[in-house]
Steps between C-alpha positions, in 0.01 A plus 500: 500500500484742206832327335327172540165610334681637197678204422340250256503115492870356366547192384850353608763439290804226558836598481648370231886412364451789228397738752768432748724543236367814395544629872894415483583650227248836658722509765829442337383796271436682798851436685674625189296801459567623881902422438507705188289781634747527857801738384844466645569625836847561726506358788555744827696371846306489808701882641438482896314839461242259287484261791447822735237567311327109483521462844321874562225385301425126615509724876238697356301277322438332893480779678232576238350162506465506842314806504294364277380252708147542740497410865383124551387334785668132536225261602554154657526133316183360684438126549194532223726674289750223494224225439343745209882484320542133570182455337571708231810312423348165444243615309773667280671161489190259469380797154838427389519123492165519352607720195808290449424286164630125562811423337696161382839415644751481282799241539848671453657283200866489436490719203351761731757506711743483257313826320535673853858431541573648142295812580699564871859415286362752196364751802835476651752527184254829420566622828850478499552684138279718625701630826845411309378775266353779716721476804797320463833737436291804612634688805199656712563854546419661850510879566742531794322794629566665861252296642632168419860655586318559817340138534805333432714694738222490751524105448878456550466672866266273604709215360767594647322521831328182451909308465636642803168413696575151420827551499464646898240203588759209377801642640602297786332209383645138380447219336568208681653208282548178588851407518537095336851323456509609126482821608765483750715339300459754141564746811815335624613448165468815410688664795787238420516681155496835578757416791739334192440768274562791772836331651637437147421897381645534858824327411557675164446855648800394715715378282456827289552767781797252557634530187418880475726538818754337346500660177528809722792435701695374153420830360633708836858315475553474117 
């Protein structure tokens, strides 16, 4: 109340081109200032005894925050309370369509779309350079520390576990598959071959132990 009787009559003022202009360059001014003032800094990894410490204090900060809080009593959602919040919600609604100022369609012309599609193209190409630049060729570097050696070991047990679960539940199992005259005949054809190919490696492996014998007995009476 005191504020309010101190302050004097204003007149409003519009905001004008020259003024918004003047508040660009303010903040552009202000943007360069703060990036001049920061001074260089080296970055530090995240050490596990840093994330020791980070976890110790978010346990802390609840432990404290629930001490902090006082002993409430929970109270029931009564019928009247419900009607009071309906009620409350349509008058929200109805003080809301009210304030809304009336506005004029506006038909979506060719040239507007076309404007749009250049602006998602430009938005996209901008995108692009901009990941191409900041991410692409750059390896991210992980800390293996003895907790992810952990994790990761800890992770191929319980793969391992999870194959020769399945592996236990599908042995004895088969597919049954439905046996059609193609099949039967790729099948015969293929026993044919295999037949053919083992009686002619068959044949030579005879002839050669033949020959070997031979070769033998010429040696033993020259």
């Amino acid at each position: 109340v005191l504020y309010k009787e101190n302050i004097g009559k204003a007149t409003p003022t519009p905001v004008t081109p020259e003024m918004e202009r003047v508040k660009r360059n303010q903040e552009i001014i202000s943007s360069v200032l703060y990036k001049e003032n920061v001074g260089q800094a080296t970055p530090t990894p995240v050490t596990p005894e840093m994330e020791r410490v980070r976890r110790n204090q978010e346990q802390i900060s609840s432990v404290a925050y629930r001490e902090g809080l006082g002993k409430a009593t929970p109270s029931p959602v009564t019928p009247e309370m419900e009607r009071v919040k309906r009620n409350q919600e349509q008058i929200s609604s109805v003080l809301y369509k009210e304030h809304m100022a009336k506005g004029t369609p506006t038909p979506l012309t060719p040239e507007m779309e076309r404007a749009k599609r250049n602006q998602e193209n430009i938005s996209s190409v901008l995108y692009s350079d901009s990941f191409r630049k900041q991410v692409q060729g750059k390896a991210a570097y992980v800390l293996d520390t003895p907790e992810m050696r952990r994790v990761r070991e800890t992770q191929k047990h319980i793969s391992t576990v999870k194959y020769h679960e399945d592996f236990e539940k599908s042995k004895g199992s088969f597919t049954p598959v439905v046996t059609d005259p193609i099949t039967e005949r790729v099948k015969k054809n293929m026993q044919d071959f295999s037949d053919i190919s083992y009686r002619g490696i068959q044949r030579r492996v005879v002839e050669m132990e033949r020959k070997r014998v031979d070769q033998d007995q010429e040696n033993l009476t020259g």
